[in-house]
Backbone as numpy.savetxt, mean C-alpha at the origin, in Angstrom:
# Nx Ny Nz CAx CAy CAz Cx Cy Cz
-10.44 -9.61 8.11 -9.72 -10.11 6.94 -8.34 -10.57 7.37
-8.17 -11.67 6.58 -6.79 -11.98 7.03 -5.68 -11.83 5.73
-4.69 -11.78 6.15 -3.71 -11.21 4.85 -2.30 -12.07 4.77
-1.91 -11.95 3.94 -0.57 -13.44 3.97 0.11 -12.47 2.97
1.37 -12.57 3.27 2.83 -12.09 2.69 2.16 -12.34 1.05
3.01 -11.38 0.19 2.73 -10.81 -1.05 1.32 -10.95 -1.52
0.02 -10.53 -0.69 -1.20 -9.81 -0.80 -1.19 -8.50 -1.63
-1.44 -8.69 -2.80 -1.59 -6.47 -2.86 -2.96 -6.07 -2.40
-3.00 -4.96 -1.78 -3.80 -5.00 -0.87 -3.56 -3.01 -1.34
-4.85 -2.31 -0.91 -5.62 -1.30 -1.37 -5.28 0.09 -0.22
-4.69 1.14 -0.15 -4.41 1.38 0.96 -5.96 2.77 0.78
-6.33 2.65 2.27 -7.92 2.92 2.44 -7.69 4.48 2.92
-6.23 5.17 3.43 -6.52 6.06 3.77 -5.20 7.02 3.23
-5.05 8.19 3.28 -3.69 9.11 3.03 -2.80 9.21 3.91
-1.61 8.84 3.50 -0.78 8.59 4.27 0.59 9.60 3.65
0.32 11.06 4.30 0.96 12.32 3.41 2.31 12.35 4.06
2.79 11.75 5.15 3.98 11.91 5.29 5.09 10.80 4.50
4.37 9.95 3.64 4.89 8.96 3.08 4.84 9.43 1.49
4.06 10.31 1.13 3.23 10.43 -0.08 2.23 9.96 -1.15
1.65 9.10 -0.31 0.90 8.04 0.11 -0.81 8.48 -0.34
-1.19 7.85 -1.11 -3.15 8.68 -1.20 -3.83 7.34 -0.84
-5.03 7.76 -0.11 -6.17 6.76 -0.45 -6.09 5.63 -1.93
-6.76 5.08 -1.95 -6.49 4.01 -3.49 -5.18 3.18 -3.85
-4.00 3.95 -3.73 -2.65 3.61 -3.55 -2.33 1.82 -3.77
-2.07 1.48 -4.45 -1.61 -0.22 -4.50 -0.53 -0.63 -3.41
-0.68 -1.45 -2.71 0.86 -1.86 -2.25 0.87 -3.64 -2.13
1.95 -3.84 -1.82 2.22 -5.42 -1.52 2.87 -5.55 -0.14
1.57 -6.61 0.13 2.67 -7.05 2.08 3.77 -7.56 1.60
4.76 -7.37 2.38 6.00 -8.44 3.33 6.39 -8.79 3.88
5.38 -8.43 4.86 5.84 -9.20 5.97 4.37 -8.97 6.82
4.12 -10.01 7.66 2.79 -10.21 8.71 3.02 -10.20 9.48
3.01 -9.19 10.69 3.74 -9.69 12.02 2.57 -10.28 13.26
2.90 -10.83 14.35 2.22 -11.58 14.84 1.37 -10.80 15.82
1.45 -9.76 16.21 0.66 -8.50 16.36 -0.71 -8.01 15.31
-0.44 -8.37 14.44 -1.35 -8.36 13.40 -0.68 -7.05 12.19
0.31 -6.67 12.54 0.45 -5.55 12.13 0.87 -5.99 10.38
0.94 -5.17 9.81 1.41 -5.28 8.51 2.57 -4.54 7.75
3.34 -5.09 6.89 4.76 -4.20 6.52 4.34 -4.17 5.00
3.85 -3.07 4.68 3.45 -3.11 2.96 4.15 -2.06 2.37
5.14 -2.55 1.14 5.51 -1.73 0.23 4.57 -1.30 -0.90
4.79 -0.01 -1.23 3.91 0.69 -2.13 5.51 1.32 -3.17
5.47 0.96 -4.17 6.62 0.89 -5.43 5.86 1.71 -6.39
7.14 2.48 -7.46 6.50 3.21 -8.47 6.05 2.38 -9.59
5.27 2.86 -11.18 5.26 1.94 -11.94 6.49 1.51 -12.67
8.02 2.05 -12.12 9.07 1.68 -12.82 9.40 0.15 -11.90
8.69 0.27 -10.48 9.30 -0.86 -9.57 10.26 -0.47 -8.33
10.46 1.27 -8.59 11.22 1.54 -7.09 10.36 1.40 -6.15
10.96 1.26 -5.04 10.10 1.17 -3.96 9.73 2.91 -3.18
8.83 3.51 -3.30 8.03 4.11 -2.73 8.55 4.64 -1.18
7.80 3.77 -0.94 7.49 3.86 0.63 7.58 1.82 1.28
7.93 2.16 2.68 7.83 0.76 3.38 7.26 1.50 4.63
6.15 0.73 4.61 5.25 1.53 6.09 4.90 0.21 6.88
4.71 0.15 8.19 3.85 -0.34 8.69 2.79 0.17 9.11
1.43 -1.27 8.85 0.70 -0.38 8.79 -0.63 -1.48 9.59
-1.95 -0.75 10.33 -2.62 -2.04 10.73 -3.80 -2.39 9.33
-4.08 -3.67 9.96 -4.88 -4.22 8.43 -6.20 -3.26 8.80
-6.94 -2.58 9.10 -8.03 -1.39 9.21 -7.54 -0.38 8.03
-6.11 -0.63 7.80 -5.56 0.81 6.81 -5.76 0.28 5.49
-6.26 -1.21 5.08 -5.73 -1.55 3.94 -7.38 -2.36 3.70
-7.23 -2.56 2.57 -8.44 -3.39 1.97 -7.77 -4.27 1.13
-9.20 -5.12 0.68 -8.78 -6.06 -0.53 -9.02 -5.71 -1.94
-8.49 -6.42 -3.33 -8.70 -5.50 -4.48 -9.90 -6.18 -4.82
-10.83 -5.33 -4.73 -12.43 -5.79 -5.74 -11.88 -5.95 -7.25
-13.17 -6.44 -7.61 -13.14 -6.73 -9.20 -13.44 -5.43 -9.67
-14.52 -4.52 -9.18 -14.46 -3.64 -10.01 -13.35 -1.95 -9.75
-12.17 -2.50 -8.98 -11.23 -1.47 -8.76 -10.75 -1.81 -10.58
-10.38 -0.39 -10.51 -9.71 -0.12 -11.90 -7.97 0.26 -11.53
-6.92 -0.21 -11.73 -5.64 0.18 -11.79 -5.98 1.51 -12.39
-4.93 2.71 -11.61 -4.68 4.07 -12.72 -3.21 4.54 -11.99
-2.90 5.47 -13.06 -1.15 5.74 -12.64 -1.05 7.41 -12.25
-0.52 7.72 -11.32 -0.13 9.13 -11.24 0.64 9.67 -10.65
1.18 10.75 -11.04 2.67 11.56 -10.97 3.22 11.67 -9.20
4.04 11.70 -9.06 4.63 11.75 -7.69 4.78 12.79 -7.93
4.87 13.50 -6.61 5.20 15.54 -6.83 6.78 15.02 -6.32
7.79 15.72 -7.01 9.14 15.55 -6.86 9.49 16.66 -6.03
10.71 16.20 -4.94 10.91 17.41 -3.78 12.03 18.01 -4.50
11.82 19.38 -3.64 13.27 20.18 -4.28 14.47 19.79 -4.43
């Protein structure tokens, strides 16, 4: 699969040091020529999350029958 800057794109695995789950929405921004990928994953207010790089094996594309759903960030002490 190939992927081009502001793709949202499906993240396929948990990524717990980020806080990060399987399913997770994010948007590329960048493609680097390595193949690698720079995808932000933002809350539903629009902060930004997390900025990971990441390789395209970590990410998928959004099917038709993915359903959007929203859920709580665990807040640190």
């Amino acid at each position: 699969m190939s992927y081009a800057v502001l793709d949202t794109v499906v993240l396929v695995r948990d990524l717990s040091e980020h806080g990060l789950r399987a399913g997770d929405l994010g948007a590329i921004v960048e493609v680097h020529e390595s193949g690698e990928l720079e995808v932000e994953f933002v809350t539903a207010s629009g902060h930004t999350k997390a900025l990971v790089t990441l390789r395209a094996e970590d990410v998928r594309e959004i099917a038709d029958t993915d359903l959007v759903a929203v859920r709580s960030l665990e807040r640190s002490a």
